[in-house]
N, C-alpha and C positions, 0 to 999 in steps of 0.2 A: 515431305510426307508427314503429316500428323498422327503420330502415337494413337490416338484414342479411333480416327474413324477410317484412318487411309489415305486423307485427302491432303494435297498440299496445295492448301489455301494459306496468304500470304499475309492473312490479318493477326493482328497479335494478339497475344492470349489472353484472354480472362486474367485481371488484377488479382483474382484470390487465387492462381495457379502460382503465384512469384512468391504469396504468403509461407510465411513458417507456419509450420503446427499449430503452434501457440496463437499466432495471431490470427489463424484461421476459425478457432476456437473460440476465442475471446467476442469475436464478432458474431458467434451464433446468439440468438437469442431463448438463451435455455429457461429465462423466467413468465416467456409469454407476457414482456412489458410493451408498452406502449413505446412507438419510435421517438417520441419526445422525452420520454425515460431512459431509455438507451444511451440519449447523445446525451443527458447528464451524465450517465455513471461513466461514461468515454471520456467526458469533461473535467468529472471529480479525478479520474483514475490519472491524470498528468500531471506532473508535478508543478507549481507555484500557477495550477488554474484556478479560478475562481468560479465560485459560483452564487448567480443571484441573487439579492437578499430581497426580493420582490418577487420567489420562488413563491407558491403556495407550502404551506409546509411538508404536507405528504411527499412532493415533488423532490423537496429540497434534503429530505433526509432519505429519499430512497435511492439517492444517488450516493452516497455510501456505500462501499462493501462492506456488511456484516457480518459476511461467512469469513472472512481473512482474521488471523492472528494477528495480535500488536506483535511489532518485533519491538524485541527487547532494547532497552536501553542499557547504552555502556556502562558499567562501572567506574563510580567518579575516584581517582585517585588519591589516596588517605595520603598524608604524610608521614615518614615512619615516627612511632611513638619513641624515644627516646629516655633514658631512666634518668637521665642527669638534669636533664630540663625539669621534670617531673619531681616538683616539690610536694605536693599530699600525699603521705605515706599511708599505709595501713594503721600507722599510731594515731595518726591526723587523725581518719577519720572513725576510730575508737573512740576518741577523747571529746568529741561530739557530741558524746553521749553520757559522759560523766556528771 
């Protein structure tokens, strides 16, 4: 018996019924673009995909997300500073100017 109408018909569901939220979402099209625009920004959105360089360019940079945040990049690891390696002192660099 089917939830939504009563019937228990034995064909299988609708593909966006299996979708998460998110991917449910992801696949509306809330900019009112063109379906050739779509499957860029679906294209741009995976990771080590490529895109065109025989894009026209509007095409090619609207397939970008603009609205998203950079994420941050990690903090590159200093080495500790140490006093004994650290030969320029404060006199050093006073006497610079002598």
């Amino acid at each position: 018996m089917n939830a939504f109408n009563g019937s228990s018909n034995g064909a299988a569901s609708p593909a966006w019924l299996k979708q998460s939220v998110q991917q449910f979402l992801q696949g509306v099209n809330w900019d009112n673009q063109p379906l050739e625009i779509q499957n860029l920004r679906r294209a741009a959105a995976r990771p080590n995909q490529q895109l065109s360089l025989l894009l026209p360019v509007n095409q090619f940079f609207s397939a970008f997300s603009w609205d998203s945040a950079a994420q941050p990049m990690a903090a590159p690891s200093l080495p500790d500073a140490d006093a004994s390696t650290d030969a320029f002192t404060l006199d050093d660099f006073s006497g610079l100017f002598n």
